[in-house]
C-alpha positions in Angstrom: 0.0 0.0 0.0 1.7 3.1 -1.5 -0.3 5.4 0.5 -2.3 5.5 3.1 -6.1 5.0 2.5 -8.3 7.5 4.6 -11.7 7.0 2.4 -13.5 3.7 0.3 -15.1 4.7 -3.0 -19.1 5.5 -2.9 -21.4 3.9 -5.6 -24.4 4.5 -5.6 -26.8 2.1 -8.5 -30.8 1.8 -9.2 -32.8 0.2 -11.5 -33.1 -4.0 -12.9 -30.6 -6.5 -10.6 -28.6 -6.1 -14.0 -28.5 -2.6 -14.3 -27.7 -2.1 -11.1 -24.4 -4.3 -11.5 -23.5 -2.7 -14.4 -23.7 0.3 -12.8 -21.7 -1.2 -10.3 -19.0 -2.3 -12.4 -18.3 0.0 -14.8 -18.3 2.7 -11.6 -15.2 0.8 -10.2 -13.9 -1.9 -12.7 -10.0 -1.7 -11.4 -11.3 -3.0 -8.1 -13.1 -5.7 -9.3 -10.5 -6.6 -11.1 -8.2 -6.8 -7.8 -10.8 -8.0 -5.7 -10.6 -11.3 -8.7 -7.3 -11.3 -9.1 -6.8 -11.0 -5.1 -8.7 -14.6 -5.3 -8.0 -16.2 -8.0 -4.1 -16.0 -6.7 -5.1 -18.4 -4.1 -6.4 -20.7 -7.3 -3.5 -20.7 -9.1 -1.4 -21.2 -6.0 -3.5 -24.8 -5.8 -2.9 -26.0 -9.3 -6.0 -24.3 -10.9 -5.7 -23.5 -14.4 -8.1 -21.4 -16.4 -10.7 -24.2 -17.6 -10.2 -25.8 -14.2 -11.3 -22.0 -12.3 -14.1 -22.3 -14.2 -15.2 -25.1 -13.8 -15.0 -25.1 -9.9 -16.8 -21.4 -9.9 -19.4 -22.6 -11.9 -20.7 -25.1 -9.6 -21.6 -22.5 -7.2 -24.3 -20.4 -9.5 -26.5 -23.1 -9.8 -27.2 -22.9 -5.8 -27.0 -19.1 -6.1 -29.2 -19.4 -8.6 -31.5 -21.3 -6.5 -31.4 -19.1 -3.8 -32.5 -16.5 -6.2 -31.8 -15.8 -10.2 -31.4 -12.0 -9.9 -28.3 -12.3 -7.5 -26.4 -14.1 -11.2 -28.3 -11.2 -12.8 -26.8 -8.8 -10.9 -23.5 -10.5 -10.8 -23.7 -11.0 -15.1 -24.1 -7.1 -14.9 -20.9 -6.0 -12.7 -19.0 -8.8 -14.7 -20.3 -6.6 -17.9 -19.5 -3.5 -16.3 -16.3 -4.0 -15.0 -15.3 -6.2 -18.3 -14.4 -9.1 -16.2 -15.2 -12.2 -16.5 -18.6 -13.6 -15.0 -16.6 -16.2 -13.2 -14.4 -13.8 -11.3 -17.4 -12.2 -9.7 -19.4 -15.2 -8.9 -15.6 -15.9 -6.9 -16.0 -13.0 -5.3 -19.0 -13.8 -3.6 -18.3 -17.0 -2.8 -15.1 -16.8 -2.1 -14.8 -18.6 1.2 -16.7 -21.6 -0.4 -14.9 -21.4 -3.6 -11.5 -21.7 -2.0 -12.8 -24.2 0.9 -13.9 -26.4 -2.4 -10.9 -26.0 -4.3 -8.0 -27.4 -1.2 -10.4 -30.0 -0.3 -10.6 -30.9 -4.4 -6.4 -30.8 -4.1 -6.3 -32.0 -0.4 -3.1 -29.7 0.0 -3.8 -28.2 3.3 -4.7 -30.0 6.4 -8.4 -30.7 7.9 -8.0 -28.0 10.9 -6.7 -25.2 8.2 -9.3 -22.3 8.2 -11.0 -21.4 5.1 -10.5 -17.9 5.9 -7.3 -17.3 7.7 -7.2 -14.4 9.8 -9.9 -13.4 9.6 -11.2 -12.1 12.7 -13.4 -9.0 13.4 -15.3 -8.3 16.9 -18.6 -6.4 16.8 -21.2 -4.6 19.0 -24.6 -3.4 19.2 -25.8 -0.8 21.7 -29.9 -0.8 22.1 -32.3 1.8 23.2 -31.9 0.9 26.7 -28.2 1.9 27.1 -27.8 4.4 24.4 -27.4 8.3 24.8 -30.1 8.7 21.9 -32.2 5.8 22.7 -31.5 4.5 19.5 -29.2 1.5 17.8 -25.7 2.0 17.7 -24.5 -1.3 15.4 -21.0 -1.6 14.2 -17.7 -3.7 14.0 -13.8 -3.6 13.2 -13.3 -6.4 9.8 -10.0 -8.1 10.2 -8.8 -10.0 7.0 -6.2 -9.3 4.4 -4.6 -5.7 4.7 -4.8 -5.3 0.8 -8.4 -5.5 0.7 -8.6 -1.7 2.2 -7.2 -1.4 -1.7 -10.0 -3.2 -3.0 -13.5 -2.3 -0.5 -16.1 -0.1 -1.4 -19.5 1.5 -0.2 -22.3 0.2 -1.9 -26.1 2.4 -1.9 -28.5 0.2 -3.7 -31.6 2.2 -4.2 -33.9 -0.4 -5.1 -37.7 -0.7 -7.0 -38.5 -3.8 -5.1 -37.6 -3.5 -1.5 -35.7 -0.9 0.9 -33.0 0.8 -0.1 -29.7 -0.8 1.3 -26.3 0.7 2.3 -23.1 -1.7 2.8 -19.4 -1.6 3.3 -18.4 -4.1 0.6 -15.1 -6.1 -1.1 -15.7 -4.6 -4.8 -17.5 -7.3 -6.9 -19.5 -8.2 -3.8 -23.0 -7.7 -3.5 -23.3 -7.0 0.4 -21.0 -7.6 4.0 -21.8 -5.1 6.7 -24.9 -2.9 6.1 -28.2 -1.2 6.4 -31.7 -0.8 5.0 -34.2 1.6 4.9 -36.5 -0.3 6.9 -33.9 0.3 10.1 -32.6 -3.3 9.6 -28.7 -3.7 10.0 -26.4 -6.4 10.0 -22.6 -7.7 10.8 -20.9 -10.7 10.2 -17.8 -12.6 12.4 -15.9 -15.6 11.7 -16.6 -18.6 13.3 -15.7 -22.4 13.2 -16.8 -26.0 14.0 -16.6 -29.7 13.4 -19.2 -29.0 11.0 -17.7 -27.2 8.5 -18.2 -27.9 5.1 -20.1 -31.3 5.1 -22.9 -30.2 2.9 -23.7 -28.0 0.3 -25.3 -24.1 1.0 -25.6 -20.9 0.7 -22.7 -18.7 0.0 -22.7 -16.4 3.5 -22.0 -12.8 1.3 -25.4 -13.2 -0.4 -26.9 -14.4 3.0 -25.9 -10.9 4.1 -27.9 -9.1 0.5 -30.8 -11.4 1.7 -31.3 -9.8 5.4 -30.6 -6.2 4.0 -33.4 -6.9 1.1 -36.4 -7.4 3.9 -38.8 -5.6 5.0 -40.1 -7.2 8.3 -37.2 -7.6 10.7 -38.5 -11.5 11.8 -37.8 -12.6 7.6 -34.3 -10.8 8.3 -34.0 -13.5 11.1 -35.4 -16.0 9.1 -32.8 -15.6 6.5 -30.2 -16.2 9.0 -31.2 -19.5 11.3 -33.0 -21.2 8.3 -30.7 -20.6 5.6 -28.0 -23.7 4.9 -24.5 -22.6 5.1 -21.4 -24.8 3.8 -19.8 -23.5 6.9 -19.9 -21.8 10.0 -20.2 -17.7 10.4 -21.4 -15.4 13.3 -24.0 -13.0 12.4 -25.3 -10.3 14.0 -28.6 -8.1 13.4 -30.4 -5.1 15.0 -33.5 -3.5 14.0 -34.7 0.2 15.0 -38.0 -1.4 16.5 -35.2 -1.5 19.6 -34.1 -5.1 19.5 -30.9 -6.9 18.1 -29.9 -10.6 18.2 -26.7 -12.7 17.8 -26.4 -15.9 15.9 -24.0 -18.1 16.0 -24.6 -20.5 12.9 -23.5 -23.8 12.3 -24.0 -25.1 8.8 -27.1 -26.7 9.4 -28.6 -24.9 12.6 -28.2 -21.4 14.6 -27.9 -21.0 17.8 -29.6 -17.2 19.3 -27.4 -15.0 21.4 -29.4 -12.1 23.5 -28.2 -9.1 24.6 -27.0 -8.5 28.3 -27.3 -5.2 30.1 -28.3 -3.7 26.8 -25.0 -5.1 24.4 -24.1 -7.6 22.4 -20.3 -8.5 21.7 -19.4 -11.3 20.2 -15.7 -11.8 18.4 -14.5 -15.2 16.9 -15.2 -18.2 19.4 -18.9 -19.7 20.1 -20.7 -18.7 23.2 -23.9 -20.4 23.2 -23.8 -23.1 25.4 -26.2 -25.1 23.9 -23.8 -24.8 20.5 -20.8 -25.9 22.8 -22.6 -28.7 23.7 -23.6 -29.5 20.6 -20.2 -28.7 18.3 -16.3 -28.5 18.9 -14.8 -24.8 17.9 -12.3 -25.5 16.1 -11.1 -21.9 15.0 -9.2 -21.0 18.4 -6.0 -22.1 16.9 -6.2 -19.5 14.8 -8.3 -16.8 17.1 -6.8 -17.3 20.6 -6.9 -13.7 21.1 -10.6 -13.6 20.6 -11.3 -14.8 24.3 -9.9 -11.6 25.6 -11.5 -9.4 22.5 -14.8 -9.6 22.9 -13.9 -9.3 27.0 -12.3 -5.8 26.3 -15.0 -4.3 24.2 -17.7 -5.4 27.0 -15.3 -3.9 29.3 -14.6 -0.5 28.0 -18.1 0.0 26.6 -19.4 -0.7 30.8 -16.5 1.7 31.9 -18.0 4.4 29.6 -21.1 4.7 31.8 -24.9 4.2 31.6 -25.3 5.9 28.4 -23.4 4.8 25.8 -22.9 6.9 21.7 -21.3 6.0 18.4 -18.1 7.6 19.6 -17.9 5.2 23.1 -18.4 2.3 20.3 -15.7 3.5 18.4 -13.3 4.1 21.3 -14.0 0.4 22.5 -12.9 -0.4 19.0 -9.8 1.1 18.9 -8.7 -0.8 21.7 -5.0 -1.7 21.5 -5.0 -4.6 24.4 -2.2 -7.0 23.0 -1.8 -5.5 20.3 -1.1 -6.9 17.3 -3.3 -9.4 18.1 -5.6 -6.9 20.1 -9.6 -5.6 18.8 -7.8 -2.9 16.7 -5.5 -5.0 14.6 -2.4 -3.5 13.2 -0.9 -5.2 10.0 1.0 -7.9 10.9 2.1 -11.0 9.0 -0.8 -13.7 9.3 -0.5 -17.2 9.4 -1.1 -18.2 5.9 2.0 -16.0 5.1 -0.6 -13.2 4.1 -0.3 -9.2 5.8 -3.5 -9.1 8.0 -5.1 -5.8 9.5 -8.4 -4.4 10.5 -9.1 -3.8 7.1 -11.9 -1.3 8.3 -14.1 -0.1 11.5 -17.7 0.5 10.4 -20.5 2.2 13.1 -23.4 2.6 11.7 -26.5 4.9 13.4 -29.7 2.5 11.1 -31.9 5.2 12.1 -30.3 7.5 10.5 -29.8 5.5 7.5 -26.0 6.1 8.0 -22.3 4.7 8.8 -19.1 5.7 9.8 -16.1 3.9 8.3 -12.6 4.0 8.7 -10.0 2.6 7.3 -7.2 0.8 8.5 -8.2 1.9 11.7 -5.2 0.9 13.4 -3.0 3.4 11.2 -5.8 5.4 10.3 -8.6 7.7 12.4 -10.0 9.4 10.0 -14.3 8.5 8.9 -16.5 9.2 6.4 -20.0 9.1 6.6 -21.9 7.7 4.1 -25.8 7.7 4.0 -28.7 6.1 2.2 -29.9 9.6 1.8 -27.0 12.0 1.2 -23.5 12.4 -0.4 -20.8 11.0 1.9 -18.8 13.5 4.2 -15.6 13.0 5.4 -15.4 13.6 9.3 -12.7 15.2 11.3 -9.9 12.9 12.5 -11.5 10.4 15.8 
């Protein structure tokens, strides 16, 4: 990274699912180019060559298009956009399946490796009850890959069908963290188990699209605990009706998390006793720090008092307890070899239709708000 990053690109898109990735790809076609090629590495790093890519990627848009055609539609239109091929982006939102598939199809990296290395990210939501405004205060620092600060955008989807949607996204990707216009937001945390990757699902990215597409807050929910996964991911979902709800989800079941004291935290190992004893975690190898992450967020976010803002969540966030391996993650060399970061800290405020995002936090303290009804603004330095 040549220099630093203090801002993601805005793109804002309307119309069909295909117009809407067109939009979307022609707005930002060198990032979804490195978001592919940032992938596709890994591929040719197992063996893959171009007919073999292919074919693995391909295997994944017949279950996406079960789940729902427009999500290819959209995905044919940034692939059109950005002059890419359709492939690539149907890698890019799959990519943790994709690459799970492809070293179990070369069985060149062994059982307890994680499909997503280093990827970490601890989150929070503060309800009515404790917050200064009484309203929801939802947000999370992303740790993966330090390059993909390079390659992450800020997605508005304004939308004929459904609410408008806001998300902080890898370019190519149709949704991570976000909000809707019906006050329905949503953050997403590594997880692992036993159970990982012994069936077929979902991929998790267009899991995400599906909870920021609703309406009603209980078919967000829905779209979570019902939904088959290929493997495990923590995902966690507030509503401006004043409630929010963890989920810790194993392929093939979820397992509800409630708030305490008016928070949720969660960060990278399972909490739900009846998941632990149900499942074996086996991410810790690679997340021992988590036990002590979400610990220090809980910690600093009761130390702030009775009353709690965006900028106490953010402060709790920027915590630098055993740092590098602390909630604030500076880059630092990762175990697959890679240079792993908070890639980004995003707060968001759902009813105000907004979020806050820095990136690389840890070297960077500068936001930008971007909204679902406004041009983004950059923010003075946190």
């Amino acid at each position: 990274m040549s220099e630093p990053i203090t801002s993601f690109p805005f793109v804002s898109v309307s119309g069909t699912p295909y117009d809407r990735g067109r939009q979307y790809g022609a707005a930002v076609p060198g990032l979804v180019a490195a978001s592919a090629r940032l992938y596709g590495r890994t591929l040719d790093e197992l063996g893959y060559d171009a007919p073999g890519k292919s074919r693995l990627i391909q295997r994944f848009a017949a279950g996406i298009a079960g789940f729902g055609e427009q999500y290819l539609e959209e995905m044919r239109g940034i692939a059109d956009g950005a002059r890419v091929p359709f492939e690539d982006v149907i890698m890019i939102n799959a990519r943790t399946e994709v690459i799970a598939e492809a070293r179990r199809e070369r069985a060149t990296a062994p059982a307890q490796e994680p499909a997503e290395p280093d990827d970490g990210c601890t989150g929070a939501v503060i309800l009515p009850e404790r917050s200064a405004t009484g309203a929801i205060v939802h947000g999370q620092n992303w740790d993966w890959r330090a390059e993909c600060a390079e390659t992450a955008i800020v997605l508005r989807v304004r939308r004929d069908d459904g609410p408008d949607m806001l998300t902080f996204v890898e370019a190519g990707g149709l949704a991570r963290s976000g909000l809707n216009a019906a006050g329905i937001a949503i953050t997403a945390n590594y997880l692992e188990s036993d159970r990982d990757f012994t069936q077929d699902g979902v991929p998790l990215s267009l899991i995400r699209r599906k909870v920021l597409e609703q309406e009603h807050f209980a078919f967000a929910m829905r779209a979570i605990a019902t939904t088959p996964k290929a493997c495990s991911n923590n995902m966690m979902v507030s509503t401006t009706l004043g409630f929010a709800i963890d989920f810790e989800c194993a392929p093939d079941e979820a397992f509800p998390v409630y708030p305490t004291d008016g928070v949720i935290v969660h960060a990278n190992h399972w909490t739900s006793p009846v998941a632990l004893a149900k499942l074996k975690d086996t991410g810790i190898p690679n997340v021992p720090e988590s036990f002590y992450r979400d610990w220090r967020v809980r910690k600093l976010l009761d130390a702030a008092g009775p009353k709690l803002g965006p900028d106490d969540l953010k402060t709790a966030l920027f915590d630098t307890f055993g740092t590098p391996y602390s909630v604030c993650r500076p880059p630092r060399l990762g175990s697959g070899g890679n240079l792993s970061a908070s890639v980004a800290m995003v707060v968001m405020e759902p009813a105000k239709g907004s979020l806050e995002v820095a990136p690389l936090p840890a070297l960077n303290r500068c936001f930008t708000r971007y909204s679902l009804a406004e041009d983004p603004v950059t923010l003075a330095a946190f």
